[in-house]
C-alpha positions, 0 to 999 in steps of 0.5 A: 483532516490530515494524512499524518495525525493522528497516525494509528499504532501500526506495530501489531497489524497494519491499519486501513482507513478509509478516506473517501468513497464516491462512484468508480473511486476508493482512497484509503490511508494505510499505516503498517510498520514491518507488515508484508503480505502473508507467504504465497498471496498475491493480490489479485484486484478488480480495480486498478490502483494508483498508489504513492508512498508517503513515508517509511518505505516498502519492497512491492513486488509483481508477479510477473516480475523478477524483484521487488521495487524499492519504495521510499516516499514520494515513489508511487505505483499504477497497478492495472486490474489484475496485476497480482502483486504483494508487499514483500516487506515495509519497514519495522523501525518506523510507520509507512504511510500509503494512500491508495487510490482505487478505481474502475 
């Protein structure tokens, strides 16, 4: 398997595959291309998550914050349980790859 190919069309709505899934841990691989989280939503998660941007790049903004972060590949976030937080935007020239990791 790779990460990168084949990469799904992301311009109508972003993708989540799942890459594995063992006790306590989720990965997933996500492609989106100009997605953002709907107006007004926050995730709001069990698990916590660790996650790095692979390419493209992305604005992750925390509720408890002032601004998004800028993300470009090979930034990465830990996101504690709970920690409402949103994707403000991800680039729409190009796919933004994201591998999150879930955990318990």
């Amino acid at each position: 398997m790779n990460l990168f190919s084949p990469l799904p069309d992301a311009h109508a709505a972003e993708r989540v595959d799942m890459l594995l899934t063992l006790p306590g841990v989720r990965i997933e691989r996500i492609v989106s291309q100009g997605q953002a989280s709907p107006p007004g939503f926050w995730y709001d998660q069990e698990e916590g998550e660790w996650v790095p941007l692979l390419a493209g790049a992305a604005g992750v903004h925390f509720a408890d914050e002032i601004d998004a972060r800028l993300l470009r590949p090979g930034d990465w976030l830990e996101i504690a349980p709970h920690r409402r937080h949103r994707v403000d935007w991800t680039d729409p020239a190009g796919v933004t790859i994201w591998l999150a990791v879930f955990y318990r």
